[in-house]
VEXMI-495566 format. One line per 3 residues: number of its first residue (from 1); their letters; for each residue x, z, y of C-alpha. Coordinates in Angstrom, 1 decimal, padded with zeros to 4 digits, always signed. Last residue first. Example, Ala and Ser with C-alpha at 12.3 -4.5 7.8 and 13.67 -1.06 7.14 Angstrom:
<pts>
2) SA) +013.7/+007.1/-001.1 ~ +012.3/+007.8/-004.5 $
</pts>
This chain:
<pts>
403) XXX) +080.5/-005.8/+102.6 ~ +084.9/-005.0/+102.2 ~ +084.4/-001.8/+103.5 $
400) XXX) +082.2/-000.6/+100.7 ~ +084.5/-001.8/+098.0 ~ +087.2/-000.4/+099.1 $
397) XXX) +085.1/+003.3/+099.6 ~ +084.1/+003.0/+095.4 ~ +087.6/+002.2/+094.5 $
394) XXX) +089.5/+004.9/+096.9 ~ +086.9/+007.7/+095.6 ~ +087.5/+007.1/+092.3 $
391) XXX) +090.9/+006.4/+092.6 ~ +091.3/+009.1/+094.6 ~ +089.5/+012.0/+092.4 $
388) XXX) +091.1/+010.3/+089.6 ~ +094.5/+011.9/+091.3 ~ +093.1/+014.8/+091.6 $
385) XXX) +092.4/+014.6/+087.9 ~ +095.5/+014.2/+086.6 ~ +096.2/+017.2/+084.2 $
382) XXX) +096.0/+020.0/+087.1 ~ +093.2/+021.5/+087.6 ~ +090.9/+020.2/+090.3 $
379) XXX) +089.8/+019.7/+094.1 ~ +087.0/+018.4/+096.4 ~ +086.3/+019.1/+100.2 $
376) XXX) +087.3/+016.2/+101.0 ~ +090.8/+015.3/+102.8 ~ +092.2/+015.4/+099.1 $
373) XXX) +091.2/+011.9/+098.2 ~ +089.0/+009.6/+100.1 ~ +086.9/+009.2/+103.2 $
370) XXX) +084.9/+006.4/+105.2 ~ +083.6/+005.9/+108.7 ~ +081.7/+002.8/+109.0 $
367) XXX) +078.6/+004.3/+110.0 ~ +079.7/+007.9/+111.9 ~ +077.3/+011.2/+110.5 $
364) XXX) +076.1/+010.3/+107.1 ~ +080.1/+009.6/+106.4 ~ +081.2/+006.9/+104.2 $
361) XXX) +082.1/+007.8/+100.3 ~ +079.7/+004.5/+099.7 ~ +077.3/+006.4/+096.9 $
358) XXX) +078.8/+009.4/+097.9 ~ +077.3/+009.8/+101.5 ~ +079.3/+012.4/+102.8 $
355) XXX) +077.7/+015.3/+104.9 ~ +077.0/+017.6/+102.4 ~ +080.4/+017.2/+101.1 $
352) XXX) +081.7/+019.4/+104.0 ~ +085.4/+017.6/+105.0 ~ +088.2/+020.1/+103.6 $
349) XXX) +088.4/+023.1/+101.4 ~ +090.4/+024.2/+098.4 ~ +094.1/+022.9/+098.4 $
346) XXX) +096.5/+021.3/+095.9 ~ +100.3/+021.9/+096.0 ~ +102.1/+019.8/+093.3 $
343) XXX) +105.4/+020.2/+094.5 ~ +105.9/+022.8/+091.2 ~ +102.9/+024.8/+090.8 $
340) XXX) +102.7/+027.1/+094.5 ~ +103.3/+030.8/+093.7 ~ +101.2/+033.3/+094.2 $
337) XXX) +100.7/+037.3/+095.1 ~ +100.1/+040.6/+094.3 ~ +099.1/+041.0/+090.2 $
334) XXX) +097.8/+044.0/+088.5 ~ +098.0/+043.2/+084.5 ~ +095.3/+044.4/+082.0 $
331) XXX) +096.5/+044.3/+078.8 ~ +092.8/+044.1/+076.9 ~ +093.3/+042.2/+073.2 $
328) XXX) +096.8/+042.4/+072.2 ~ +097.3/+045.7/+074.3 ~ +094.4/+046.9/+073.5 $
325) XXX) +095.1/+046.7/+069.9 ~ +098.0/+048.6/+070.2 ~ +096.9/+051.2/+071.6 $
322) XXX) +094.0/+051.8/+068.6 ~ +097.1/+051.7/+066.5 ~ +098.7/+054.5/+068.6 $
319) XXX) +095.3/+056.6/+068.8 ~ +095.0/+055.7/+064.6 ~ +099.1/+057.6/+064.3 $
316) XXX) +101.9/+055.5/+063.3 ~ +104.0/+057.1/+060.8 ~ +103.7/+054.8/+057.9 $
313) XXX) +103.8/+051.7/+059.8 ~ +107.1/+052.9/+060.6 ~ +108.3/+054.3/+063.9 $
310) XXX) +112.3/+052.8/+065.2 ~ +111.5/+051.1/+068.5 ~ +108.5/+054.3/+069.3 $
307) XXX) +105.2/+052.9/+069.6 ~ +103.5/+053.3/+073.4 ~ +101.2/+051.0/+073.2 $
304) XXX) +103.6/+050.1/+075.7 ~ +106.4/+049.5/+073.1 ~ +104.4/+048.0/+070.9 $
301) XXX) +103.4/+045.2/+073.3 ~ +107.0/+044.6/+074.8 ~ +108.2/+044.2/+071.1 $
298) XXX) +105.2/+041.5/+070.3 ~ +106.2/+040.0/+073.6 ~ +109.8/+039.5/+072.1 $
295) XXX) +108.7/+038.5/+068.7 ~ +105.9/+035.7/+069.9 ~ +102.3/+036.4/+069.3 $
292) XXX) +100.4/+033.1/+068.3 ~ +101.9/+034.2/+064.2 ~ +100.4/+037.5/+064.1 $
289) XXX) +102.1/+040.2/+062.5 ~ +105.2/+040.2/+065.1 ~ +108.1/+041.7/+063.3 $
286) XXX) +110.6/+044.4/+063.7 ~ +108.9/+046.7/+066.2 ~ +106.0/+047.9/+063.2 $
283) XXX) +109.6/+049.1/+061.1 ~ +108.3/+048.6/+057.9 ~ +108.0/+051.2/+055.3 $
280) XXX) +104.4/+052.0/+055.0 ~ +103.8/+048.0/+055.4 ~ +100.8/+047.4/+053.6 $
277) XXX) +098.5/+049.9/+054.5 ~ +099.4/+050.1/+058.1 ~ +098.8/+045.5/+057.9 $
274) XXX) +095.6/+046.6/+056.8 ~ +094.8/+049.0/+059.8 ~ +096.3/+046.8/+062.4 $
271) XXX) +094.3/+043.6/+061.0 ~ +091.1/+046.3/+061.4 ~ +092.1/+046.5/+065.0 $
268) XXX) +092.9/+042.8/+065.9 ~ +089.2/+042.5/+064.8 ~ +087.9/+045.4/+066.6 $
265) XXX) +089.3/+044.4/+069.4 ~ +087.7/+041.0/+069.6 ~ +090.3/+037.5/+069.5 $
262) XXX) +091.6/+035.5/+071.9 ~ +095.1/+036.6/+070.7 ~ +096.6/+037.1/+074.1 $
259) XXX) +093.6/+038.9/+075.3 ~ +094.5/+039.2/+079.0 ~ +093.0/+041.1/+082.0 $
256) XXX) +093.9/+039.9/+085.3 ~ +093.9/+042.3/+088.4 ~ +094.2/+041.5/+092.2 $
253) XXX) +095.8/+041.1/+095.5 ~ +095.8/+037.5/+096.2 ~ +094.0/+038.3/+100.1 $
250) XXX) +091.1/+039.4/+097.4 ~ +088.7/+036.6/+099.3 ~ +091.6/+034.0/+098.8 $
247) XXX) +091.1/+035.2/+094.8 ~ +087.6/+034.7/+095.1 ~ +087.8/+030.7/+097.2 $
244) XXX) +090.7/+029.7/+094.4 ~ +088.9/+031.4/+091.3 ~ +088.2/+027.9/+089.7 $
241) XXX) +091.5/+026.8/+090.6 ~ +093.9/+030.0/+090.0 ~ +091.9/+030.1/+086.8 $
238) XXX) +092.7/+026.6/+085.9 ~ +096.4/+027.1/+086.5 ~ +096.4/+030.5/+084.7 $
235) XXX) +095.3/+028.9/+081.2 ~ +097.3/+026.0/+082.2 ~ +101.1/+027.7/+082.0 $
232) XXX) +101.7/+030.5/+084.6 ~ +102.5/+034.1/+084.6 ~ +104.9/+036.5/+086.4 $
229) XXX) +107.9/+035.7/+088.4 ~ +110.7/+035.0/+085.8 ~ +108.1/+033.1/+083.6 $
226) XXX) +105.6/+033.8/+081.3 ~ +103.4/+030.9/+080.1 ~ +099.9/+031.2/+079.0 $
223) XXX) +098.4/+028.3/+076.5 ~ +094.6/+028.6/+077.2 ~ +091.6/+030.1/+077.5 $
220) XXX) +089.7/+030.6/+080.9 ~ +087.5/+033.4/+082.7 ~ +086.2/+033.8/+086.3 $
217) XXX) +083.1/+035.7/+086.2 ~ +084.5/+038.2/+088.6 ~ +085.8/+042.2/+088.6 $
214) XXX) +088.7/+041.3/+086.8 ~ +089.9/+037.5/+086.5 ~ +090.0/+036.7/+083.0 $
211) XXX) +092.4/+035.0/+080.8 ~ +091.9/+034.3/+076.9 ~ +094.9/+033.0/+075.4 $
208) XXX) +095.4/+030.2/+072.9 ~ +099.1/+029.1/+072.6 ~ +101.2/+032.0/+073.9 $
205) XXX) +104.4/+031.5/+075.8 ~ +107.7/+032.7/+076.1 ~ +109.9/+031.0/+078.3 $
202) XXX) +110.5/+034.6/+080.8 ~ +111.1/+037.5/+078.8 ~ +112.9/+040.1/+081.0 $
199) XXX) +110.1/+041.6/+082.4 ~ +106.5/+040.4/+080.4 ~ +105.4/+044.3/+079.2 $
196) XXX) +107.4/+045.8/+082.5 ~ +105.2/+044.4/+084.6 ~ +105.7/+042.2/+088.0 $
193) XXX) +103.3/+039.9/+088.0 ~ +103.4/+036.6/+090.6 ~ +100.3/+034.3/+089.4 $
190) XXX) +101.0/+030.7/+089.3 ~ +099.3/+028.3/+092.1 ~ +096.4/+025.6/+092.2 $
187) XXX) +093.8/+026.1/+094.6 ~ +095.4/+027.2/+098.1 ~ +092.7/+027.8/+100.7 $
184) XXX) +091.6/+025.3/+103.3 ~ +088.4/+026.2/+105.6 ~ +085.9/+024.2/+104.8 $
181) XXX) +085.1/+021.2/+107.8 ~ +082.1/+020.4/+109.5 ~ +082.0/+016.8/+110.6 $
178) XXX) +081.4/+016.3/+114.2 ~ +084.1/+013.4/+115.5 ~ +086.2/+016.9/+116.7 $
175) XXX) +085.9/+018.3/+113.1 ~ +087.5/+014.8/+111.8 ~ +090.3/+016.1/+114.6 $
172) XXX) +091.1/+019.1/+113.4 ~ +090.9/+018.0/+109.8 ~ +093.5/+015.6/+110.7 $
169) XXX) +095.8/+018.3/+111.9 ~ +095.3/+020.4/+109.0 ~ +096.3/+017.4/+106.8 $
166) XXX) +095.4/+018.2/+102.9 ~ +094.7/+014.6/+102.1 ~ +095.3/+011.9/+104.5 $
163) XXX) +092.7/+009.3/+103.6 ~ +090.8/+008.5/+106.5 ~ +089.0/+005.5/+106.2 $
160) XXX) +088.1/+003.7/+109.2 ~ +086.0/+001.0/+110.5 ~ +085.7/-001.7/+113.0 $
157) XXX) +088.9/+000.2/+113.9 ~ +091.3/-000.4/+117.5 ~ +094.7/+001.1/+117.4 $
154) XXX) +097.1/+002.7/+120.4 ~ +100.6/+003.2/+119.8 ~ +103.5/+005.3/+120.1 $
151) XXX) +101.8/+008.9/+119.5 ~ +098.8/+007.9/+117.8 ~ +095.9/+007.0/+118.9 $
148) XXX) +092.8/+005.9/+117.2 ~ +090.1/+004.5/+118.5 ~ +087.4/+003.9/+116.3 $
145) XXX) +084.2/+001.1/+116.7 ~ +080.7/+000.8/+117.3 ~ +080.6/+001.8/+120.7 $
142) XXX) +084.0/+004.0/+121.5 ~ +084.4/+006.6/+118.6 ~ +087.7/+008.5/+119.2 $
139) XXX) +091.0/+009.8/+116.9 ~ +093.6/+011.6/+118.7 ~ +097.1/+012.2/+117.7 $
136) XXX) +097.5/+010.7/+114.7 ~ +101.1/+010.7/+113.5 ~ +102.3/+006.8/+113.5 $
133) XXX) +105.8/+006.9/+111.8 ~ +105.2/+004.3/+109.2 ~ +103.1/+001.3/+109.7 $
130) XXX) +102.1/-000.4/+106.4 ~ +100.2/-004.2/+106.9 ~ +097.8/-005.0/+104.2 $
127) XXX) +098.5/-008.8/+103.3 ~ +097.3/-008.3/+099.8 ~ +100.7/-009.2/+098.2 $
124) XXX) +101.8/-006.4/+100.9 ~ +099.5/-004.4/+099.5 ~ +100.2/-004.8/+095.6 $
121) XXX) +103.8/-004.8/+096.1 ~ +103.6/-001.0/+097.8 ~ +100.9/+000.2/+095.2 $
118) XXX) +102.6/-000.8/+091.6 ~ +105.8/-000.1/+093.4 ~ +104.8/+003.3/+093.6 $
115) XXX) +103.2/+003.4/+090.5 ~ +106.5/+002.1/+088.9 ~ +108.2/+004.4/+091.1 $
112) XXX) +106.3/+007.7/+088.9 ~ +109.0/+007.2/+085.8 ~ +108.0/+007.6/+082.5 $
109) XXX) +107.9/+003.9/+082.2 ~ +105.0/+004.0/+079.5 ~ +103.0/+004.9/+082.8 $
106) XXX) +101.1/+008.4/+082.1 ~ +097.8/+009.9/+081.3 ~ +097.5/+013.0/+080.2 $
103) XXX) +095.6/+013.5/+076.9 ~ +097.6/+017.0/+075.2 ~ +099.2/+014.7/+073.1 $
100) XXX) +100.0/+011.7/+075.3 ~ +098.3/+008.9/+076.5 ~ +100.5/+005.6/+077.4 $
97) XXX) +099.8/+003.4/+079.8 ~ +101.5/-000.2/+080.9 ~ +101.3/-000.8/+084.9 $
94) XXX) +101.2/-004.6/+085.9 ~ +097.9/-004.9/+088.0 ~ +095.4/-005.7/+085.6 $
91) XXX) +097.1/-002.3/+082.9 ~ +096.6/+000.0/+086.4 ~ +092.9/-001.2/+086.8 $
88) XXX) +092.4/-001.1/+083.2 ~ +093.3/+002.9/+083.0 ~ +091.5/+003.6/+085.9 $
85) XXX) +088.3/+002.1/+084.4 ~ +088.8/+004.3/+081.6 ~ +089.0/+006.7/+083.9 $
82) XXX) +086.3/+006.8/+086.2 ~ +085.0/+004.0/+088.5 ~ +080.8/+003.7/+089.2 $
79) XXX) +079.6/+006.6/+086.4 ~ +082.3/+008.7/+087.5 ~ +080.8/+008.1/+091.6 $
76) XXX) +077.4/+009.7/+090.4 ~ +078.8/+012.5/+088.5 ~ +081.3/+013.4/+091.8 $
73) XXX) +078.9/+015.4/+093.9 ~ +077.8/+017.8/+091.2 ~ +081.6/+018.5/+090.5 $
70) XXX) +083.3/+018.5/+093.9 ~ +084.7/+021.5/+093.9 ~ +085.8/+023.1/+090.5 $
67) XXX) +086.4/+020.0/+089.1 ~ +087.0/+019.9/+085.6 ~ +083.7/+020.1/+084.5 $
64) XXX) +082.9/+016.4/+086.4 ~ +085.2/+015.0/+083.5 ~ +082.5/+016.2/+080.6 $
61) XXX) +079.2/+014.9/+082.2 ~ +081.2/+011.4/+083.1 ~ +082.7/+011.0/+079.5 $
58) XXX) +086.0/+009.2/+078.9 ~ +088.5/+012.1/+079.4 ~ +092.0/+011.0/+079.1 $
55) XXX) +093.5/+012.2/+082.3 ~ +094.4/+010.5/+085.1 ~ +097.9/+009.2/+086.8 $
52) XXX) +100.2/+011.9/+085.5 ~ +103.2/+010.4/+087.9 ~ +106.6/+010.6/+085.9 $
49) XXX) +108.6/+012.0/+088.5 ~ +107.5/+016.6/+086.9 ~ +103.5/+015.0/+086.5 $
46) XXX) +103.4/+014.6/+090.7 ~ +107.0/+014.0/+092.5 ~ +106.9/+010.6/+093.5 $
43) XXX) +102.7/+010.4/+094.0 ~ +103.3/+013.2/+096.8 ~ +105.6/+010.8/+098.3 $
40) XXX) +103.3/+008.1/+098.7 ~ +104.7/+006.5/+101.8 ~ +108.3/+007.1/+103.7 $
37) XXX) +108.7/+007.2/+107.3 ~ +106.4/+010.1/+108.1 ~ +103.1/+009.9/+110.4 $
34) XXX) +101.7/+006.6/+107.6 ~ +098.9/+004.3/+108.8 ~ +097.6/+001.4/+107.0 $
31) XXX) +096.7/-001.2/+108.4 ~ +093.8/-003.7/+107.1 ~ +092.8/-007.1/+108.6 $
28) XXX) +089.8/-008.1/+105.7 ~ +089.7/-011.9/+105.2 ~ +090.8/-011.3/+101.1 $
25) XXX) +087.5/-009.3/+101.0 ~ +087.2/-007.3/+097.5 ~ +090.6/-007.9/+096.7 $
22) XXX) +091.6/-006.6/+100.2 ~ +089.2/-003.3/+099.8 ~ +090.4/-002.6/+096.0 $
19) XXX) +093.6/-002.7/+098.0 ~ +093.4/-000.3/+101.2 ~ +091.6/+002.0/+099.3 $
16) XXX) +094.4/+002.2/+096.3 ~ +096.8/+002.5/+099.0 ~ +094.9/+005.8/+101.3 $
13) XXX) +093.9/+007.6/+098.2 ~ +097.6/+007.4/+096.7 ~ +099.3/+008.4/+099.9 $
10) XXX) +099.7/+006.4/+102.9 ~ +097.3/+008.1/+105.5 ~ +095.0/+007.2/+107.8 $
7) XXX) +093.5/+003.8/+106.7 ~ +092.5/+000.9/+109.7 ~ +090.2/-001.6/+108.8 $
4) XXX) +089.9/-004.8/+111.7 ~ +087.4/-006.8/+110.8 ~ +088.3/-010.7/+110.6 $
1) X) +087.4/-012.7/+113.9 $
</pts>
C-alpha cells in the first residue's frame, strides 16, 4: 500500500515539498491541502509579480547572515540545497534565470506565473493531488499516523508536512501536538516618520546610509528611501528585520538616528569648513555639496540646522556649520509606527527550532512530522531569501519523506 503524505498548505514551501518528495519516490500518495481556493498566492505577488526566487549569494557562511532567525540552524541545511542549487532546480524543471544588478534572482519571464505554473504542472505531472478549500480544523496523532480534519473532510497521514507559513490557526494547533511555538511579531515593515526634514519629499533616496536603532545595537547601511509616510528602501527593511523582536518590545514607538553620508562628523565638518572658504558668496541652500545628498533633502537639512534660505557661506556662523554637520551625520528621527512592505508581509516567530531536527526538518517530538517555510521560527530581509528558506527546507523534508 503506498504511504499516504499529506502537506498543509499550498504555498511555495508546501509545492516544492510535495515534488522533490514525488521525484524522490514516484509510489508516494501525496495531497496537498489548500483552506482558500487558489494556491501560491503569496508567490503571485512577491518581487512587485515577478517572483524574486533567491538571491545570488553562493557561500553558505555568507547566506546564513541574512537571516536574522534561523541563521545557526540553517548552515547545515545551505551546505545540503542552497542557491546555486536553487538556480539548477528551476533551469531542470523549465524555468530560465536571470540575476540582476543588485543579485536578485528572477525568471527571464519577469512574470511570477511561470513559477506558478512551474509548481502546479510539476505536481500534477507527479501525480500529487491539490485540494482547495480544506481549512484545518483539527490535526490528531492516532498510532503511528495523523489525522487531520478539516471542515468537509477527514484525512488519514503516514506523515505530514505542514507547510502553511504564518497561519495563527495552524500554530494553534502544532502547539496542541506539543511543539512550543514563538509568539509572531511583524519582521519586515517601513518606518512611519512624520518630520518636517523628509515632509513633502517623498522619491528621494540616498545611496549609502548608515541607520541605527537608538538605544540598541541594531545598525545597517544602505540605500534609504523617503516616502509619503516616512522611511523605507533596504537599509530600513533589514533593520525592521534584525530589530523585529526590540522594536515589538518598544510597542513600535521609537527613535532612529541617521548618517545619511556614512561618514564621521568631524569629517563632514571639515568639508563644511572648506567648502565656507570657498564659497563666501554662495547661497549654502542652493546646492547640495555632496553628491549622495540630494537637492531637496540638502534644503530640508540646512534649513533645520537652522540656516536661513537666503545666508551665504560667508555669513554662516561655526555653531550653524557645527549644525549642519549633525544633521548630515546624526538627524535623529522619532518614529511611531509601521507599515507592511508591499504584500510581502513576513513574520518573526513560529515552531521553536530547538525542537526541529534540521538534518530531516522533521520534528524531535512526532516521527514523521515534517516542517517547511515560514511556519518555523525562521525569517529574513527581503531580496529572496525567504523564499530559499523554502526551498531549502522543502528540498531537504522531500527527500526525507520519500525514505
Amino acid at each position: 500500500m503506498k504511504q499516504k503524505i499529506i502537506i498543509i498548505g499550498g504555498g511555495a514551501a508546501g509545492f516544492f515539498t510535495a515534488i522533490n518528495a514525488a521525484e524522490n519516490n514516484p509510489d508516494l500518495n501525496i495531497t496537498i491541502l489548500e483552506k482558500s481556493n487558489k494556491v501560491l498566492q503569496k508567490v503571485k505577488v512577491s518581487g512587485g509579480g515577478r517572483c524574486n526566487i533567491t538571491h545570488a549569494c553562493f557561500t553558505p557562511n555568507e547566506l546564513v547572515e541574512f537571516y536574522p532567525r534561523g541563521k545557526k540552524e540553517l548552515l547545515g541545511p545551505f551546505h545540503q540545497f542552497m542557491t546555486g542549487d536553487t538556480m539548477e532546480w528551476f533551469e531542470d524543471h523549465g524555468v530560465n534565470l536571470k540575476i540582476e544588478n543588485d543579485n536578485r534572482i528572477f525568471p527571464e519571464s519577469n512574470s511570477s506565473q511561470t513559477i506558478i505554473d512551474c509548481f502546479t504542472e510539476n505536481a500534477k505531472n507527479k501525480g500529487v493531488n491539490l485540494t482547495l478549500n480544506q481549512e484545518v480544523e483539527s490535526i490528531e496523532k492516532e498510532n503511528s499516523q495523523f489525522v487531520i480534519q478539516t471542515k468537509t473532510n477527514k484525512f488519514i497521514a503516514d506523515k505530514l508536512i505542514i507547510a502553511s507559513g504564518s497561519n495563527p490557526k495552524i500554530w494553534e494547533l502544532i502547539s496542541k501536538l506539543g511543539h512550543h511555538i514563538v509568539a509572531p511579531v511583524p519582521s519586515l515593515f517601513t518606518f512611519k516618520i512624520n518630520d518636517d526634514r523628509i515632509k513633502e519629499i517623498p522619491g528621494v533616496s540616498v545611496a549609502n546610509a548608515t541607520v541605527q536603532l537608538m538605544d540598541s545595537k541594531f545598525e545597517s547601511n544602505g540605500p534609504v528611501l523617503i516616502t509619503h509616510w516616512g522611511l523605507s528602501g533596504p537599509a530600513i527593511l533589514k533593520l525592521s528585520s534584525f530589530g523585529a523582536l526590540f522594536l515589538a518590545e518598544k510597542n513600535y514607538s521609537y527613535s532612529v538616528k541617521i548618517n545619511w553620508l556614512s561618514k564621521s562628523t568631524s569629517t563632514v565638518l571639515h568639508k563644511l569648513n572648506i567648502l565656507k572658504r570657498e564659497n563666501v558668496k554662495k547661497q549654502i541652500i542652493l546646492r547640495s555639496p555632496f553628491k549622495d545628498i540630494p537637492k531637496r533633502l540638502w534644503e530640508k537639512l540646512v534649513i533645520a540646522s537652522p540656516i536661513r534660505k537666503d545666508q551665504r557661506w560667508a555669513d554662516v556662523s561655526n555653531k550653524q556649520l557645527s549644525q549642519l554637520a549633525d544633521q548630515l551625520t546624526n538627524s535623529v528621527f522619532e518614529a511611531y509606527g509601521k507599515t507592511t512592505f508591499k504584500e510581502e508581509f513576513v513574520t518573526a516567530g513560529g515552531v521553536d527550532l530547538k525542537e526541529i531536527n534540521f538534518k530531516r526538518f522533521e520534528s524531535k517530538i512526532h516521527k514523521n512530522l515534517f516542517f517547511a517555510g515560514e511556519v518555523l521560527n525562521i525569517d529574513a530581509v527581503t531580496g529572496g531569501f525567504n523564499f530559499q528558506n523554502a526551498w531549502t527546507g522543502g528540498f531537504i523534508a522531500g527527500k526525507a519523506i520519500a525514505e
